[in-house]
C-alpha positions as CSV (number, residue, x, y, z in Angstrom):
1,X,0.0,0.0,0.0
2,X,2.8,2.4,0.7
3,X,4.2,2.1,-2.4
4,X,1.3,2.4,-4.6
5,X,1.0,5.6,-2.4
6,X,4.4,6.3,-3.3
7,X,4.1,5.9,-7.3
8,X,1.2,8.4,-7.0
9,X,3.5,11.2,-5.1
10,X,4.3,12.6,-8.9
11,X,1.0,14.0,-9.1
12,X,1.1,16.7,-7.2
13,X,4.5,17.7,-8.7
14,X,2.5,17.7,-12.2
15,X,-0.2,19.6,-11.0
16,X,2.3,22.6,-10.3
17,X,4.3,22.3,-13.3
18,X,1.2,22.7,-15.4
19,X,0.5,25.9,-12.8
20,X,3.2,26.9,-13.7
21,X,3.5,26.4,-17.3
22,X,0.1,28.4,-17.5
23,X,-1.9,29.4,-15.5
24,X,-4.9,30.5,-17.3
25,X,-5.0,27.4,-19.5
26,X,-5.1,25.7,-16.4
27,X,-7.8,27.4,-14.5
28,X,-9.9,27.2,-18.1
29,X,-9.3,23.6,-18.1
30,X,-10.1,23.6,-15.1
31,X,-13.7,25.4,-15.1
32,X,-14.4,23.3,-18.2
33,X,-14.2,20.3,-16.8
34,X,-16.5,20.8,-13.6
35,X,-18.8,22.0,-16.8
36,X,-18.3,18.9,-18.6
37,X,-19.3,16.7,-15.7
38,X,-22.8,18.0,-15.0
39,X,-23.7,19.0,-18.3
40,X,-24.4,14.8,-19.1
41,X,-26.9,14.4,-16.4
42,X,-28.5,17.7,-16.9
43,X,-29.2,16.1,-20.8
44,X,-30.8,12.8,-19.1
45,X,-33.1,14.2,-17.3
46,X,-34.5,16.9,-19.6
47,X,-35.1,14.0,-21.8
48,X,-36.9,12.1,-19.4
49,X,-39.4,15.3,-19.5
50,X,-39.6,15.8,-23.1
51,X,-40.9,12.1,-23.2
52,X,-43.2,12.0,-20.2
53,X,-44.4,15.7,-21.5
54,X,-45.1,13.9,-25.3
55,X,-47.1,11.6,-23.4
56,X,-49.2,13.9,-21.4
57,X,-49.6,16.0,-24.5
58,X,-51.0,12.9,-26.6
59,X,-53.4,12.1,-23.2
60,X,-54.9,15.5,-23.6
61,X,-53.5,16.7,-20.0
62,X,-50.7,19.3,-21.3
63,X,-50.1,21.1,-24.4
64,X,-47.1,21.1,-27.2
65,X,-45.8,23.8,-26.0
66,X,-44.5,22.5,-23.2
67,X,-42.2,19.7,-25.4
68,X,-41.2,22.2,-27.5
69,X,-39.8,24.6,-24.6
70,X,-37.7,20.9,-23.3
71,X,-36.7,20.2,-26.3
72,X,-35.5,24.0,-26.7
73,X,-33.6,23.3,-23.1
74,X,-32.1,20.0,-24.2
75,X,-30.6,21.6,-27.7
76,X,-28.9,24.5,-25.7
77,X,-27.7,22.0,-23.1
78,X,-25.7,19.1,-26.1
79,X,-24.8,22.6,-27.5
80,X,-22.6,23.6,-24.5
81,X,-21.7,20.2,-24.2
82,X,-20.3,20.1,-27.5
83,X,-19.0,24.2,-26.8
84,X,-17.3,22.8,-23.5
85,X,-15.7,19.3,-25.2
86,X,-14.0,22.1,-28.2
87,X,-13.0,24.6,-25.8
88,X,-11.3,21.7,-23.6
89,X,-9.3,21.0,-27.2
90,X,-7.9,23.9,-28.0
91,X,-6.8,24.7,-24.2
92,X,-4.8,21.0,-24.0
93,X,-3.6,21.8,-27.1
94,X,-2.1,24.6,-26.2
95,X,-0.8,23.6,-22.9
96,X,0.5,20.6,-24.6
97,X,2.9,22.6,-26.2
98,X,4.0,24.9,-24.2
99,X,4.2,22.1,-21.4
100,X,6.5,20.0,-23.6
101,X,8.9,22.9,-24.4
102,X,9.1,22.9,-20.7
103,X,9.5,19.6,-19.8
104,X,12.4,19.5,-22.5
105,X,14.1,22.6,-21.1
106,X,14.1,21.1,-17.7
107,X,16.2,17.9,-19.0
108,X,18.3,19.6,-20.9
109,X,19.3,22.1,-18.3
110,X,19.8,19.1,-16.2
111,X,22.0,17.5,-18.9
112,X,24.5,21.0,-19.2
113,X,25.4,20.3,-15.3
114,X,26.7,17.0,-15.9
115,X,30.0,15.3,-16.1
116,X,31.4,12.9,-19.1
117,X,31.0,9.8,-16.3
118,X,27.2,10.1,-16.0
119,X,27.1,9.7,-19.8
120,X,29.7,7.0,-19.6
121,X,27.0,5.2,-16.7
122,X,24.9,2.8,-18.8
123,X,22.3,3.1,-15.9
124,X,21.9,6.7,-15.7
125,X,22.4,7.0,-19.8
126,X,19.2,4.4,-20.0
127,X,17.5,7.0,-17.0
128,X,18.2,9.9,-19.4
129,X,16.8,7.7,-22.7
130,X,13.7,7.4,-21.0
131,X,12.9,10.6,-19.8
132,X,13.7,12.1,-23.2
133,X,11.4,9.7,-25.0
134,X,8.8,9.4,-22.6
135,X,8.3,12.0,-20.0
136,X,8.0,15.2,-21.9
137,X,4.6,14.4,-22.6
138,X,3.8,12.7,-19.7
139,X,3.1,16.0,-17.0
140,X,0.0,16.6,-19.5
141,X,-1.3,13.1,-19.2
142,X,-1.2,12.8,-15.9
143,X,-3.1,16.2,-15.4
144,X,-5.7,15.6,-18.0
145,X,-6.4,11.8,-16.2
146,X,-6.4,13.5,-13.2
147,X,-9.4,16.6,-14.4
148,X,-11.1,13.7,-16.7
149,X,-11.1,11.7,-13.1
150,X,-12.6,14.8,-11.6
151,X,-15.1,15.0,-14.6
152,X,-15.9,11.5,-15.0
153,X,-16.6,11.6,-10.9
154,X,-18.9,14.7,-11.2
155,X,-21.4,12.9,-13.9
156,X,-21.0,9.8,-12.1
157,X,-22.6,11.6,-9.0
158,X,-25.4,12.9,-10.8
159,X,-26.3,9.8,-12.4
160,X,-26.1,7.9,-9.0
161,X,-28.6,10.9,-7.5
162,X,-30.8,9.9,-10.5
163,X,-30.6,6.3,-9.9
164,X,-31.1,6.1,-6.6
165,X,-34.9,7.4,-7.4
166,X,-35.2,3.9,-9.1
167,X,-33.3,2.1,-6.5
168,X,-30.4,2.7,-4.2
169,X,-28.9,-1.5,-6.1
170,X,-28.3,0.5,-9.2
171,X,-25.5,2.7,-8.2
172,X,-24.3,-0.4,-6.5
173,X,-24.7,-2.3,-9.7
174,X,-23.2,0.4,-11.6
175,X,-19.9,0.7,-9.4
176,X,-19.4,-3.0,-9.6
177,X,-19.9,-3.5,-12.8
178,X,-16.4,-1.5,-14.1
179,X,-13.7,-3.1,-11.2
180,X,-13.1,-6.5,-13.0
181,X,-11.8,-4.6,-16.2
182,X,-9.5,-2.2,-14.3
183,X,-7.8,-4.6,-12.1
184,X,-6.6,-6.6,-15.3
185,X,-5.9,-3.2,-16.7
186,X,-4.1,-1.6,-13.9
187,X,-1.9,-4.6,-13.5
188,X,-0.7,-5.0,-17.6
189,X,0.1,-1.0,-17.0
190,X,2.3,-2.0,-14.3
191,X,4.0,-5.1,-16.2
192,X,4.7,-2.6,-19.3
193,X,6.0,-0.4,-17.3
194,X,8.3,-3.0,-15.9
195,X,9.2,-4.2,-18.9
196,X,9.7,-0.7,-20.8
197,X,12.3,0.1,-18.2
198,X,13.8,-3.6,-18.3
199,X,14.4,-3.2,-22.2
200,X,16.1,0.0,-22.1
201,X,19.6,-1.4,-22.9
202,X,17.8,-2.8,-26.2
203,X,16.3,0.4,-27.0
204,X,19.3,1.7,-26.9
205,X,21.4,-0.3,-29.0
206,X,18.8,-0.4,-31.8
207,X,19.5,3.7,-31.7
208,X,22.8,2.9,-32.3
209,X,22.7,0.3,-34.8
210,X,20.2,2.9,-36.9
211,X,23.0,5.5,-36.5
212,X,25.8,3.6,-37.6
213,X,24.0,2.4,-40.7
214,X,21.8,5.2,-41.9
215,X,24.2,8.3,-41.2
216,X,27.3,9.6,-43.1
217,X,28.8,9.2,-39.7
218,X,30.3,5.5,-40.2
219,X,29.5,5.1,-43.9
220,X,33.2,4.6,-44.9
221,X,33.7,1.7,-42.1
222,X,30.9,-0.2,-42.7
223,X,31.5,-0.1,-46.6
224,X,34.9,-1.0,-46.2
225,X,34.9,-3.6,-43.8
226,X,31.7,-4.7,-44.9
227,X,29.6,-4.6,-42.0
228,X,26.4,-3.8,-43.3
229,X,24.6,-7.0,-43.4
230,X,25.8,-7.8,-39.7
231,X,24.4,-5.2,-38.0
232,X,21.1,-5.4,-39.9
233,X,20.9,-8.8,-38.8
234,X,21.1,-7.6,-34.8
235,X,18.9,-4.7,-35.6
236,X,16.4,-7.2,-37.0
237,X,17.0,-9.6,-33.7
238,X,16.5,-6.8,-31.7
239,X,13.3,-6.3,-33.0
240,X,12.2,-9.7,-32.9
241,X,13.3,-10.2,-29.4
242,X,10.8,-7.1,-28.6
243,X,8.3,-7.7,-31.0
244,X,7.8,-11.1,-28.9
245,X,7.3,-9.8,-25.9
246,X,5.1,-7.0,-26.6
247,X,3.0,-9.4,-28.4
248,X,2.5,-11.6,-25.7
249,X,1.7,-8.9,-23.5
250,X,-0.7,-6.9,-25.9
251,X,-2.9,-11.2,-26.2
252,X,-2.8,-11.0,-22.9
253,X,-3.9,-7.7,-22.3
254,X,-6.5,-7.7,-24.8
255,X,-7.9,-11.3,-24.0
256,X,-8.4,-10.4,-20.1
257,X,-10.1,-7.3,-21.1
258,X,-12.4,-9.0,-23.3
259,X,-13.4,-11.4,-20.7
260,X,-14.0,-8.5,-18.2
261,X,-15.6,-6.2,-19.9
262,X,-18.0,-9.4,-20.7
263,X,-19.0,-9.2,-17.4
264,X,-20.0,-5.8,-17.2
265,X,-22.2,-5.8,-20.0
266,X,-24.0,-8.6,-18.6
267,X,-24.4,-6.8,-15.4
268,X,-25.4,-4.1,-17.8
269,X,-28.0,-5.6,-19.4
270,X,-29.1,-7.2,-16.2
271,X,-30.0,-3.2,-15.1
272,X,-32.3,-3.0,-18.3
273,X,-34.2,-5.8,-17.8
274,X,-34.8,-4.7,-14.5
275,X,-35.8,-1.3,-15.4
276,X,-37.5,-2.3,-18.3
277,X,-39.7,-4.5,-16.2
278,X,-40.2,-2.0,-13.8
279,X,-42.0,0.4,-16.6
280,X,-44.3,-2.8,-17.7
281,X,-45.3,-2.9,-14.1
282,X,-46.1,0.8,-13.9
283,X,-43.7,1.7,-11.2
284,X,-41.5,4.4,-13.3
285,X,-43.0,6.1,-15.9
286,X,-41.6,6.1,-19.6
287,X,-40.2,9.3,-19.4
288,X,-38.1,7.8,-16.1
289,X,-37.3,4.0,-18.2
290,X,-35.4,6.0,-20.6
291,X,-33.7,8.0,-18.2
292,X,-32.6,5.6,-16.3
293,X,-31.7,3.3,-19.1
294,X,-29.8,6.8,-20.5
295,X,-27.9,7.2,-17.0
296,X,-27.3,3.7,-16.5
297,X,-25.4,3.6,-20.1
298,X,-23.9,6.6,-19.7
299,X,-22.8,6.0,-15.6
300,X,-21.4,2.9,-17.2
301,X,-19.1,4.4,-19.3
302,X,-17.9,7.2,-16.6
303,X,-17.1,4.1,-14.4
304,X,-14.8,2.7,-16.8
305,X,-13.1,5.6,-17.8
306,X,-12.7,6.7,-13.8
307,X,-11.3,3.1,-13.5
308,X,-9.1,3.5,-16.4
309,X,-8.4,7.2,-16.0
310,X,-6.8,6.1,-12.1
311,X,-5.0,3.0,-14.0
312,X,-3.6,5.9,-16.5
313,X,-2.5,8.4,-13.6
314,X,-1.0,4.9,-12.3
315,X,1.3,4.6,-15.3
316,X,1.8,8.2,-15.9
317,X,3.0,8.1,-12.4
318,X,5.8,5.4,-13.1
319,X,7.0,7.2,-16.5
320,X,6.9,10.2,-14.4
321,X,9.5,9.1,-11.5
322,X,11.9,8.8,-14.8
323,X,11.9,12.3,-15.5
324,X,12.3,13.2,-11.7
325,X,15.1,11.0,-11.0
326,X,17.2,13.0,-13.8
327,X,15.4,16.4,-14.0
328,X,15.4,16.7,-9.8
């Protein structure tokens, strides 16, 4: 436990170098994102009207005017959804780029103070490798997860509020129904993580093999002495060496989360014959069966990307302690 707490200790740091970076892109992001995680319910439930007021207005008890001013009220609210999801764009895009430019300056600032031996340690050369291919974008990441968490939490609230109108077992049903897929997913984060770092030496010499062969650099030498075909032939067993063991990670990966998310979507459609049954029995009306059915997709989906945002952060978190341990 203390050391998953300790692989999420990066987050904070990522937080301020974003607050730093920019400050009004931040606070925009920010504001969008509390936006972005009401808006959703907001849209459910104003269409659980517009049907229950079609109904009443085809039973003689209310008028047309009364779906036309929800419907109104629903087209304004997708509008600023759609307003909210751009604006969030353009500000990440922004950040992105000044963020990276950053991150950059930070390692190679950190690379000017240091001596020929650190470059001469293959340990700390790999620590450098990694940051420089992987951690420049990784600040970002890690504080997008962290506002999408935020986000996908807000919506996932609102629809729980709704659903506990049905029944308080649907949030229930809704919460379990996403932890099978992230535990597999969590733990092939972590064992790609582990093995990114445990390949680094590999990664490195493929760099080299590319730069022998493909600059003017050593053109004459491997000409002359006829090299060519040799180091090829380790580039390409390099290759298949790591080729292997991503593959057998990425079946593995993808079979488990196929099983997994199986079993939500049973649980899934479990909920809507439920609900559905419910509406045959005339205890929700229409209106409130497509609601919930709405929110119940919908609080699904926020589930698994809250799951899968926290198994992001998770990863983002160990690509992060690269960057850190040389940029510190």
């Amino acid at each position: 436990m203390r050391k998953a707490v300790g692989t999420f200790r990066y987050g904070v740091r990522a937080l301020e170098l974003c607050w730093a970076t920019g400050r009004g892109l931040f606070t925009a992001i920010a504001a969008l994102t509390v936006l972005a995680g009401v808006l959703p319910a907001a849209v459910a439930y104003t269409g659980q009207l517009i049907v229950d007021a079609v109904i009443a207005a085809v039973a003689g008890t209310s008028t047309s005017d009364v779906v036309v001013r929800w419907v109104v009220i629903e087209a304004v609210l997708v509008a600023s959804m759609a307003a909210v999801s751009r604006t969030q764009t353009v500000c990440q895009s922004l950040l992105r780029a000044r963020l990276g430019h950053r991150v950059n300056v930070m390692i190679l600032e950190k690379a000017l103070t240091l001596e020929l031996r650190h470059f001469e340690d293959a340990d700390f050369y790999d620590k450098l490798t990694r940051a420089r291919m992987e951690a420049s974008s990784r600040p970002l990441s890690l504080v997008m997860r962290t506002l999408g968490l935020v986000q996908n939490l807000l919506s996932l609230g609102s629809f729980a509020a709704l659903l506990w109108s049905f029944s308080p077992w649907a949030p229930v049903i809704l919460l379990v129904a996403g932890v099978p897929a992230f535990v597999a997913e969590t733990k092939f984060s972590s064992d790609a993580f582990r093995m990114m770092r445990r390949r680094s030496p590999e990664r490195r010499k493929q760099l080299y093999l590319e730069h022998v062969v493909a600059t003017d650099t050593h053109a004459k030498e491997v000409q002359l002495f006829e090299l060519g075909s040799l180091l090829l032939s380790r580039y390409k067993a390099i290759f298949e060496q790591l080729y292997g063991e991503d593959r057998r990670l990425t079946l593995r990966r993808g079979v488990w989360g196929l099983l997994l998310g199986l079993l939500g979507t049973c649980l899934f459609y479990g909920a809507y014959a439920w609900i559905a049954a419910a509406a045959i029995a005339g205890a929700i009306t229409l209106g409130q069966m497509t609601m919930f059915l709405l929110v119940f997709k919908q609080g699904q989906a926020s589930v698994s990307a809250i799951l899968g945002a926290t198994g992001g952060i998770y990863e983002d978190n160990l690509y992060l302690s690269n960057l850190y341990s040389i940029a510190a």
